[in-house]
C-alpha angles and dihedrals in degrees: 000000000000092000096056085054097049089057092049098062097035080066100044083049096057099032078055092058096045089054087054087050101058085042093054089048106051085047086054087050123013097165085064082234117174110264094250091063089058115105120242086263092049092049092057091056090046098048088050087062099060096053098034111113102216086227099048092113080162090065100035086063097056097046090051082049089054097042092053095043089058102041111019109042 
């Protein structure tokens, strides 16, 4: 019975990231552009997206320190 339960929310935890994933994605590009036509900027995000673990809280962090730090302080 356990085991059945296990299964079950190893599946709700990577459909939810690939939910993330798709999210992060259409934030990165929201014209739905080739990736060619993405800036350099653009690109970066994009790639991100690719390699985030929806559940890298370690990372996430980070990236809201940088982000503050550039634009916010």
């Amino acid at each position: 019975m356990k085991s059945i339960e296990i299964e079950q929310i190893k599946k709700i935890v990577k459909r939810k990231s690939e939910e993330a994933k798709e999210e992060c994605f259409k934030l990165a590009n929201p014209l739905g552009l080739e990736y060619s036509q993405l800036s350099d900027s653009e690109k970066a995000i994009y790639d991100l997206c690719f390699y985030l673990d929806n559940y890298d809280s370690s990372t996430l962090e980070t990236l809201l320190k940088i982000i503050n730090k550039m634009f916010y302080e």
